[in-house]
C-alpha positions in Angstrom: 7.4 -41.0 45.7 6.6 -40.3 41.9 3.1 -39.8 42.5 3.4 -37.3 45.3 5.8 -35.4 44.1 3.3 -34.7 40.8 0.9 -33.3 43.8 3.7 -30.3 43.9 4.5 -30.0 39.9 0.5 -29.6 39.7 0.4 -27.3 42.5 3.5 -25.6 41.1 1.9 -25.4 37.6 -1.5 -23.3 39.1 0.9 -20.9 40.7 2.6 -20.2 37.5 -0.2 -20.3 35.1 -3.2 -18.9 37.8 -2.2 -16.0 38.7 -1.3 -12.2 36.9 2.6 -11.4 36.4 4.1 -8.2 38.1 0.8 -7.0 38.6 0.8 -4.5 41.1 3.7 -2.5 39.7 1.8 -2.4 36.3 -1.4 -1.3 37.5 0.6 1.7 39.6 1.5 2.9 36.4 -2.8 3.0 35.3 -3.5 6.1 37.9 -5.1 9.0 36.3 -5.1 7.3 32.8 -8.4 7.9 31.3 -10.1 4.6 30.2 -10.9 4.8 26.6 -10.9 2.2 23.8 -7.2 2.7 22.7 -5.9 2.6 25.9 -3.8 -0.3 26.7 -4.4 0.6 30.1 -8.1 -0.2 29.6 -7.6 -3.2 27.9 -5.3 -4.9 30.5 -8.0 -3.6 33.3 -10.7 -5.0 31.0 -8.9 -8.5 30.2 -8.5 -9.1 34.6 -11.9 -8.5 35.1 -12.7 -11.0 32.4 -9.9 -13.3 33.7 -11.8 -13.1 37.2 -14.6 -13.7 35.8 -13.2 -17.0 34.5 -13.9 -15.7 30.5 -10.7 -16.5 29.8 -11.0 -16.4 25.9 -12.4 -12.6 26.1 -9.3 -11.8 28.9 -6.9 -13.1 26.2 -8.8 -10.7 23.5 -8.3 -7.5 25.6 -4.8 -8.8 26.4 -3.6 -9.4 23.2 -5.1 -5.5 22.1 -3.5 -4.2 25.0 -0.1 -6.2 23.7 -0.8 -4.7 20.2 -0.4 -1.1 21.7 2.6 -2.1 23.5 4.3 -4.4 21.6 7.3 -4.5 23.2 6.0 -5.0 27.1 7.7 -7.7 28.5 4.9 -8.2 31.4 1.9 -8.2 28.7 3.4 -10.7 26.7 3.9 -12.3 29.9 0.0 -12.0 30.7 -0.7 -13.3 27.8 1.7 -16.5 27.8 0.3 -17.3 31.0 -3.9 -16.9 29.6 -2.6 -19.2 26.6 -1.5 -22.1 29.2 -4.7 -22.0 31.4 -6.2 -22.4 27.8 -3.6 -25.1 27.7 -2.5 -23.4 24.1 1.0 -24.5 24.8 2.1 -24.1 21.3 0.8 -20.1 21.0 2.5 -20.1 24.5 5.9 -21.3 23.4 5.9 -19.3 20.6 5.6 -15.8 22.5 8.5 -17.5 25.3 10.8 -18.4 22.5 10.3 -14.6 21.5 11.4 -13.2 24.9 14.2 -15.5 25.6 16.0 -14.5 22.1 15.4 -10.7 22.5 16.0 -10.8 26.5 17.6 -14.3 27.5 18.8 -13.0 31.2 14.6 -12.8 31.8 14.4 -15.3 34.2 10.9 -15.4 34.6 10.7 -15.9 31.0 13.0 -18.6 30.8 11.4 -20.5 33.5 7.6 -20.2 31.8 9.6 -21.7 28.6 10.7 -24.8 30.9 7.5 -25.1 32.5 5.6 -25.3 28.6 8.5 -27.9 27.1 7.4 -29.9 30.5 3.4 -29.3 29.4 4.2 -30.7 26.1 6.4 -33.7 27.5 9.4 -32.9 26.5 11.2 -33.7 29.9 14.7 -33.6 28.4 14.3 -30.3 27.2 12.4 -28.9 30.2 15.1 -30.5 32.5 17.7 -28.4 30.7 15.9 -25.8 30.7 15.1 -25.6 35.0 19.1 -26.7 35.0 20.1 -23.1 33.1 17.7 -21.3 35.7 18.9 -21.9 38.5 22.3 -21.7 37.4 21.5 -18.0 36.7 19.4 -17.4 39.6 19.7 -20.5 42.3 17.1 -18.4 44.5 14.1 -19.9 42.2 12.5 -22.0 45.0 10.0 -23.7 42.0 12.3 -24.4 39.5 14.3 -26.8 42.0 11.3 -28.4 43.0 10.4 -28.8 39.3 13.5 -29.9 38.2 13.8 -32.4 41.3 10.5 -33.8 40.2 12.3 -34.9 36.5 15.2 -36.1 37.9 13.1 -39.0 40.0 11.1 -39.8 37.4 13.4 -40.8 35.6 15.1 -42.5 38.3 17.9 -40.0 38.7 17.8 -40.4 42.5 21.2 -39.1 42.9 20.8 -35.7 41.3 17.4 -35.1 42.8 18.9 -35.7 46.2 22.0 -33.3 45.5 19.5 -30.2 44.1 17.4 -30.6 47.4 20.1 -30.3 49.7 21.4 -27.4 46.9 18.0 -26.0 48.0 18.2 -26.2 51.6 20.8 -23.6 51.3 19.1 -21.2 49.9 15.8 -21.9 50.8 17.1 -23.3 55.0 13.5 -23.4 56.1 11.9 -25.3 53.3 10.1 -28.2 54.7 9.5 -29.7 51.6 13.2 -30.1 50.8 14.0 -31.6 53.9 10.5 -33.8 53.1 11.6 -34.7 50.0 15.4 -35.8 51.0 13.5 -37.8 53.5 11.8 -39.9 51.1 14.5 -40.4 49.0 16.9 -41.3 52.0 14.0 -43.8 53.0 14.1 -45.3 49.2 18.2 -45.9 49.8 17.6 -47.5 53.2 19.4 -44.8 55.0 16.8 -44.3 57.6 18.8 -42.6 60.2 19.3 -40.1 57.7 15.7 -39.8 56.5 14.6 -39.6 60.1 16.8 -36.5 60.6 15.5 -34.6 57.8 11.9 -35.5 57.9 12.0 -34.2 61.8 13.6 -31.1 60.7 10.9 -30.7 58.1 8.4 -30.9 61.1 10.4 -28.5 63.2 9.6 -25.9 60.3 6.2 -27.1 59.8 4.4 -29.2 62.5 1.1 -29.4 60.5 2.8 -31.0 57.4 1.6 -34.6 57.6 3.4 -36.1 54.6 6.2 -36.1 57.0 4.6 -37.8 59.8 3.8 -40.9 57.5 6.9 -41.3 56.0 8.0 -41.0 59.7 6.2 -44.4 60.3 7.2 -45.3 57.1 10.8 -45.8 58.3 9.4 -47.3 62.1 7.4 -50.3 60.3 10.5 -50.3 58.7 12.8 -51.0 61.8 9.7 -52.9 63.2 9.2 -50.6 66.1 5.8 -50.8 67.1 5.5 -48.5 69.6 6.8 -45.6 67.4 4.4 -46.8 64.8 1.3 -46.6 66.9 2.7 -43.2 68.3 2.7 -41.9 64.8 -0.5 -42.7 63.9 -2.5 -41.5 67.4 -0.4 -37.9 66.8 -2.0 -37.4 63.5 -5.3 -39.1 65.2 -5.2 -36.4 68.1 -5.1 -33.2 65.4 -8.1 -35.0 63.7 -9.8 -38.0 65.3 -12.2 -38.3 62.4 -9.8 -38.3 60.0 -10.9 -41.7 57.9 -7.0 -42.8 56.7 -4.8 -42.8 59.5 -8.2 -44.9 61.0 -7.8 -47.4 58.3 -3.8 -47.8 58.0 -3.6 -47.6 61.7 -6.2 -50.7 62.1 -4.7 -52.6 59.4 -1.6 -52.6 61.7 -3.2 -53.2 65.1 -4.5 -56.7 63.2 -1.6 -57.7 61.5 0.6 -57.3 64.6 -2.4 -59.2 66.4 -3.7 -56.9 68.7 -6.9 -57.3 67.7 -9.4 -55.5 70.7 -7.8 -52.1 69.4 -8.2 -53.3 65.9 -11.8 -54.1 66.0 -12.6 -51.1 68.4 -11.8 -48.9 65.3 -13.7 -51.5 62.8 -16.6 -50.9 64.6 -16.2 -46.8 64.6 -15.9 -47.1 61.1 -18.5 -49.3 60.5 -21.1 -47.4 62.3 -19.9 -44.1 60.7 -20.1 -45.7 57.5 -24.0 -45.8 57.8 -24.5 -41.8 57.0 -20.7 -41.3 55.9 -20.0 -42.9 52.1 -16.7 -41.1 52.4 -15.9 -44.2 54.0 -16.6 -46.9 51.6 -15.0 -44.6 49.0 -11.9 -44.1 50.6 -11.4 -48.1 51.6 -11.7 -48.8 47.7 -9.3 -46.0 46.7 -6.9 -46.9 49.1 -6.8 -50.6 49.3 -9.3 -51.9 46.1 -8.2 -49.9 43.5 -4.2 -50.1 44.5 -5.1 -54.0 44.6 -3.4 -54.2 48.6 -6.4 -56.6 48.5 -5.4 -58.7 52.0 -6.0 -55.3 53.9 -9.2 -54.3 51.9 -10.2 -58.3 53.8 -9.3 -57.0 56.9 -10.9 -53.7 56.9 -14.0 -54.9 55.2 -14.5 -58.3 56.8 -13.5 -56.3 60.4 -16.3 -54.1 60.0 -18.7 -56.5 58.9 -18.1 -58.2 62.5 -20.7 -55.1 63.6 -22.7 -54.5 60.5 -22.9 -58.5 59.2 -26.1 -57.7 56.6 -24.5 -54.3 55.4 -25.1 -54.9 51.4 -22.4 -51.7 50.6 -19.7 -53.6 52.8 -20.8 -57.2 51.8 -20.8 -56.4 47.6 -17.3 -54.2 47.8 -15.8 -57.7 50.0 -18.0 -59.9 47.5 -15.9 -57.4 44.7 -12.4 -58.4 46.1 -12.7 -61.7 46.5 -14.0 -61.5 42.6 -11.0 -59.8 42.1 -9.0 -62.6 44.2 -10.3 -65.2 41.6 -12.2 -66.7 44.1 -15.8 -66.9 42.7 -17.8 -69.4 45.7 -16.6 -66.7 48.4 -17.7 -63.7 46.5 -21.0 -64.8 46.0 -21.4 -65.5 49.6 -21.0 -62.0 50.0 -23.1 -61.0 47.0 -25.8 -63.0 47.9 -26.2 -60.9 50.9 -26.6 -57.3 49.0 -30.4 -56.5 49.1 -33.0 -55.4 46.8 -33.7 -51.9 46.6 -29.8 -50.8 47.6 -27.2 -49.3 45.4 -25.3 -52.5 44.7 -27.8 -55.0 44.6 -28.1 -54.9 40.1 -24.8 -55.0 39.8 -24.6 -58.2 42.9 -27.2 -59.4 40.7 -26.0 -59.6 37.7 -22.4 -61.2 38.9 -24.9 -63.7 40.1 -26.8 -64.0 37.3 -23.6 -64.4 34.8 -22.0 -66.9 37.3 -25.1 -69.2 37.5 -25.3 -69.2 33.9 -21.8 -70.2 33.8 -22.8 -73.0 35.9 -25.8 -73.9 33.7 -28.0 -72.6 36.1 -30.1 -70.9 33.4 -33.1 -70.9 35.7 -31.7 -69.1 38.4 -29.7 -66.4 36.4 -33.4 -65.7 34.7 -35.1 -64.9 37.9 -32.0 -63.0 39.3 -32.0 -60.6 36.8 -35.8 -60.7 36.1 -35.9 -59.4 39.8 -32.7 -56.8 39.8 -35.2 -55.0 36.8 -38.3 -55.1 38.6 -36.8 -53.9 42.1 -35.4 -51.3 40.2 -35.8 -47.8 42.0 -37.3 -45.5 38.2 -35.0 -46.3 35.2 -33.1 -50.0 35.9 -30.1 -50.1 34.6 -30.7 -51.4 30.5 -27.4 -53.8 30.9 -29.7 -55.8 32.6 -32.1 -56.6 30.1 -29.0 -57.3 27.6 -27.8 -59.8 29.7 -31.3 -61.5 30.5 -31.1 -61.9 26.7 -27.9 -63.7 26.4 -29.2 -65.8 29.0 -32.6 -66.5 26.6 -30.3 -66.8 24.0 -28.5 -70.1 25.7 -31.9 -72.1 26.4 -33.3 -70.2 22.4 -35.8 -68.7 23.6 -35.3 -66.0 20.9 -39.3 -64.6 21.3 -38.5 -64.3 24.9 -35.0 -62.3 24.4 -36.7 -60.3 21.6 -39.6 -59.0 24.1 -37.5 -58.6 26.9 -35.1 -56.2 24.6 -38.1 -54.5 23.5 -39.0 -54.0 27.1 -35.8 -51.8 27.6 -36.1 -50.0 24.7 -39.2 -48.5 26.0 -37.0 -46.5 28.4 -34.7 -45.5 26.2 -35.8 -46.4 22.4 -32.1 -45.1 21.1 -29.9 -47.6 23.1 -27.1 -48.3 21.2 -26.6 -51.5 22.9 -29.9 -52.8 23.0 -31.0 -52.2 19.9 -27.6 -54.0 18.7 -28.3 -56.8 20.6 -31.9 -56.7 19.0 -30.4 -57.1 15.8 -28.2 -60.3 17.4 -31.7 -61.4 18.3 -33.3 -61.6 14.7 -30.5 -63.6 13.1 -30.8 -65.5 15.8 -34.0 -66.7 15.2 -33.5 -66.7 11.6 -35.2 -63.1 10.6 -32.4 -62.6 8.1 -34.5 -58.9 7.2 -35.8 -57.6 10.7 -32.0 -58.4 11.8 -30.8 -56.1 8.5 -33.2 -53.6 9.3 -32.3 -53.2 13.0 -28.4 -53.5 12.0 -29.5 -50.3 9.6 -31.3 -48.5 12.5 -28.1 -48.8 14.6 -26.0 -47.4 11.8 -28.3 -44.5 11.8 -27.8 -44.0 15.7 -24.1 -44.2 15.7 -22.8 -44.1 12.1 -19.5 -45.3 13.4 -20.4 -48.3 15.1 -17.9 -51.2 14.2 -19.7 -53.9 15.0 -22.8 -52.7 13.6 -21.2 -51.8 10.4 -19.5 -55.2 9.9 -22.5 -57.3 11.4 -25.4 -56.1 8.5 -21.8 -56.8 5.9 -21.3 -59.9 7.0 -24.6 -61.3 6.9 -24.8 -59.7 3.4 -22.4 -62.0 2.6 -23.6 -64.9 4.0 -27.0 -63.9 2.3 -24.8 -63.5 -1.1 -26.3 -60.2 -1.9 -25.6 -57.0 -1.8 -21.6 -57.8 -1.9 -20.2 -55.2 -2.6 -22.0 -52.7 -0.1 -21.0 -55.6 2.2 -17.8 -54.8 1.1 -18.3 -51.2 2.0 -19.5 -51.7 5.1 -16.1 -54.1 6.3 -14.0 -51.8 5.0 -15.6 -48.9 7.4 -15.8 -51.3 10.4 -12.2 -51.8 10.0 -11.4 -48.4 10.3 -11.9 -48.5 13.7 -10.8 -51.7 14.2 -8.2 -52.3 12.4 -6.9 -55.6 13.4 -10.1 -57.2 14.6 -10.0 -61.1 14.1 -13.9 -61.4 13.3 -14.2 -57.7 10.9 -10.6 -59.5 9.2 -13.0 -62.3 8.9 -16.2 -61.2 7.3 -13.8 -59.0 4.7 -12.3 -61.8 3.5 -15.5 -63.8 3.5 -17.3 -61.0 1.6 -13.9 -61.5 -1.5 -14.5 -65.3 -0.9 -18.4 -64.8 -2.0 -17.0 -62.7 -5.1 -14.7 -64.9 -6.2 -11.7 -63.0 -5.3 -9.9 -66.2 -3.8 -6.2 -64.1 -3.6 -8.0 -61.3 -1.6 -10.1 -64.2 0.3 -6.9 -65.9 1.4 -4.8 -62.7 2.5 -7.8 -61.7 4.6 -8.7 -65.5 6.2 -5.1 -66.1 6.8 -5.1 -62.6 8.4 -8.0 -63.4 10.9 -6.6 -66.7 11.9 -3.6 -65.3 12.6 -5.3 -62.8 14.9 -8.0 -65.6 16.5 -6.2 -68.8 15.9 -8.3 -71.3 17.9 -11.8 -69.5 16.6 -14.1 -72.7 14.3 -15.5 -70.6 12.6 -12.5 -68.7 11.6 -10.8 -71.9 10.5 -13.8 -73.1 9.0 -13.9 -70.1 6.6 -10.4 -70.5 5.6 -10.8 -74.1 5.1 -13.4 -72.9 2.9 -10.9 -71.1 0.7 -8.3 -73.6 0.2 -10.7 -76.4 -0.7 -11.9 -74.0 -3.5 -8.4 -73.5 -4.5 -8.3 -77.4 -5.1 -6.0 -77.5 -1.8 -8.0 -80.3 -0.2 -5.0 -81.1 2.2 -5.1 -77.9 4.0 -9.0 -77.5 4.1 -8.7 -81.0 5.7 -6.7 -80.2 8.3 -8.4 -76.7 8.9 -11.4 -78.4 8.9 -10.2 -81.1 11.6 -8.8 -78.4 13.7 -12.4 -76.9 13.5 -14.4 -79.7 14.3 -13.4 -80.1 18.2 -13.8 -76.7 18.8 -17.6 -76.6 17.8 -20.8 -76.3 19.4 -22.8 -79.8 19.0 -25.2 -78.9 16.7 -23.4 -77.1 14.7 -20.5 -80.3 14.2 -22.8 -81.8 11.7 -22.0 -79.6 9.0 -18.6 -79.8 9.7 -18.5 -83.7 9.1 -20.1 -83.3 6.0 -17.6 -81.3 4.6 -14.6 -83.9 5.9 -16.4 -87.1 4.9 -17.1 -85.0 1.1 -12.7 -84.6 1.1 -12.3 -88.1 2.6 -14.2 -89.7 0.3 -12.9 -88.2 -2.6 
């Protein structure tokens, strides 16, 4: 309900902000008046053609000259409270509406704008109070209800909301939307004999108004009526048989209540359609993907595959749910059937690629992605080559990573990423300098890259040089990552090189706390104690390290145990 009722606060919003105040009556008060520069006349002409024009910075100009001639015009001030919110200047806005409603506070327009600004600036309390004072000085305000109606329910004040719409209805007897809206709510309560007698009564004003049919079968799924439910759908199918979501909702139904010839009559339509029409695919993902309704998404997509089985857009948005459904051997049974040269078929590719490397299959990821670059339509898309890397990375094949990284850069030689990943590269393969250098060349491309910045500190740290630029550098890193495990990490590695064992520990102890199962994180900290002399500690650090280590790198580790357990 929340979310469409926001359609009509936005809606509402345009009408008050979009469009000139008292207009007509001021410009019958412009005939015969000569244009010149001091004019406010020409001014307020001047500022709506520039409005029209959509300069709305120059319309507030001219507005606010004309406003300086006539300081005391309620309907400029007006014009130029309503430029200030399409500028969304809410605080210039207020300012001018606070002005007003203590030197006129029976304005009603006036008071109104100041509600609809305190709602801009989210203060719903204020804004609620506000609409409340409105209408009870003028309950003919048709937007202030709906407004106001729209606060109430989102703060779940379903009570009131119902109350002001049937307040409303007797001012306003032929507003469909109230009726709509009581409706809904009734629906919410589970008084559906109710809600169906207002949301018919909002079609007898307004036929066209389709909200109203849905909730309509809303309530008949409801009471498990089938028949009205199919009704519903085929009435808003015959004002619009191409109309793509009553298609969709009304063959999700015809399969779950197993009447499956209508249902795959329609997957087939769509299916065909779907061909020329990307509206289609779009709409199935909006509707049923992105809202994560995934067991209808199955229906729809697998449904239509039934006529278009080697489709790659339908086979890599089903491979994408069942991805999404945590189950991996079913969705690359649908990815493996995206082809080359389609839209999907890099990103297919690289799921594949990432899930055979997961597997060990390091051979297979390779030529995956090696083949998503090279049956690329023009520029590929440059994640792929950082991934091919991390899979070179795995088997070290560091010279292979480096040339392939060197490959992308050639279409686009500022890539953040790549050239990031570059420097990953270099230290790598133990170029300690080339990796600096490239760390500084990123730096220089984006002077506020965090991992950059703490990357070239860190391994100036684990170089022992250069400490206190190291320094320098994790302290900037951190700025935009404040309460990062690893940045955490190299700062207090960079105090551990100086000596500074009190700022070492705060930091390590810090990091641990942030990453508490990370080896190398423990490591470090075990590092730290057994320098303090606390060899218990840096024991069990150390022994809480050791499992969690790659192979070749336990060695190390076990020398540093067997140096505390022998001593």
């Amino acid at each position: 309900m929340k979310k469409f009722l926001l359609f009509f606060t936005v809606f509402i919003s345009l009408l008050c902000i979009g469009c000139p105040l008292q207009q007509n009556k001021f410009l019958s008060q412009t005939t015969n008046i000569s244009p010149t520069k001091e004019n406010k006349y020409y001014y307020f002409t001047e500022a709506q053609l520039q409005r029209k024009r959509g300069n709305i910075d120059r319309s507030l100009i001219y507005m606010q000259k004309a406003l300086e001639l006539d300081n005391e015009s309620l309907f400029l001030k007006k014009e130029v409270i309503s430029l200030y919110l399409q500028k969304r200047d809410y605080n210039s806005a207020l300012k001018i509406t606070q002005d007003i409603n203590e030197k006129n506070p029976d304005d009603i327009e006036a008071l109104f704008l100041y509600g609809r600004i305190k709602q801009s600036v989210n203060n719903e309390k204020e804004a609620k109070r506000i609409y409340e004072q409105v209408l009870k000085k003028d309950p003919n305000q048709q937007n202030a209800y709906l407004l106001l109606g729209d606060l109430y329910l989102q703060q779940n004040e379903e009570k009131k909301a119902l109350n002001l719409y049937r307040q409303m209805i007797k001012y306003f007897p032929n507003s469909y939307i109230a009726y709509f809206l009581i409706g809904k709510i009734l629906i919410d309560n589970k008084e559906l004999k109710d809600a169906e007698k207002n949301l018919k009564k909002s079609l007898d004003i307004e036929p066209s108004f389709l909200q109203s049919k849905y909730e309509l079968i809303r309530i008949y799924k409801i009471e498990k009526n089938n028949k009205k439910v199919i009704e519903g759908y085929l009435d808003i199918l015959s004002r619009d048989n191409n109309s793509i979501i009553p298609m969709l909702e009304l063959s999700v139904y015809y399969h779950k209540e197993k009447i499956l010839k209508k249902a795959y009559e329609i997957f087939d339509i769509l299916a065909k359609r779907s061909i020329s029409d990307p509206e289609i695919l779009k709409i199935i993902v909006q509707l049923y993907v992105e809202s994560k309704t995934y067991d209808n998404a199955l229906i729809v997509l697998e449904g239509m595959l039934k006529t278009l089985p080697d489709n790659s857009e339908i086979n890599y948005i089903t491979g994408i749910v069942y991805e999404e459904l945590k189950k991996p051997k079913l969705a690359i049974t649908y990815f493996k059937k995206v082809r080359p040269g389609t839209r999907f078929y890099e990103n297919a590719a690289t799921f594949l690629a990432l899930t055979y490397k997961e597997e060990g299959k390091l051979t297979y990821a390779i030529s995956l992605l090696k083949s998503a670059i090279s049956e690329s339509r023009g520029k590929p898309n440059l994640n792929l080559f950082i991934y091919l890397s991390l899979i070179y990375i795995d088997t070290e094949s560091y010279n292979e990573a480096e040339k392939i990284l060197k490959e992308g850069l050639k279409f686009d030689p500022n890539h953040i990423d790549i050239n990031f990943q570059l420097g990953v590269i270099y230290d790598k393969a133990g170029k300690k300098e080339k990796c600096i250098e490239q760390m500084k060349k990123v730096i220089q491309l984006d002077p506020k890259n965090p991992d950059a910045l703490n990357y070239l500190g860190y391994t100036y740290a684990d170089l022992g040089e250069n400490l206190y630029e190291a320094e320098k550098l994790i302290k900037a890193a951190l700025q935009y990552k404040p309460d990062d495990a690893y940045i955490t990490d190299s700062l207090g590695w960079v105090y551990f090189k100086q000596g500074n064992m009190k700022a070492a520990l705060k930091n390590l102890e810090k990091a641990v706390s942030l990453a508490p199962d990370d080896p190398t994180l423990l490591e470090h900290l075990g590092d730290v104690y057994f320098k303090m002399g606390n060899k218990d500690k840096a024991l069990k650090l150390y022994n809480q390290s050791l499992p969690k280590k790659k192979d070749k790198e336990k060695e190390s580790m076990l020398k540093k145990i067997k140096e505390l357990t022998n001593k």
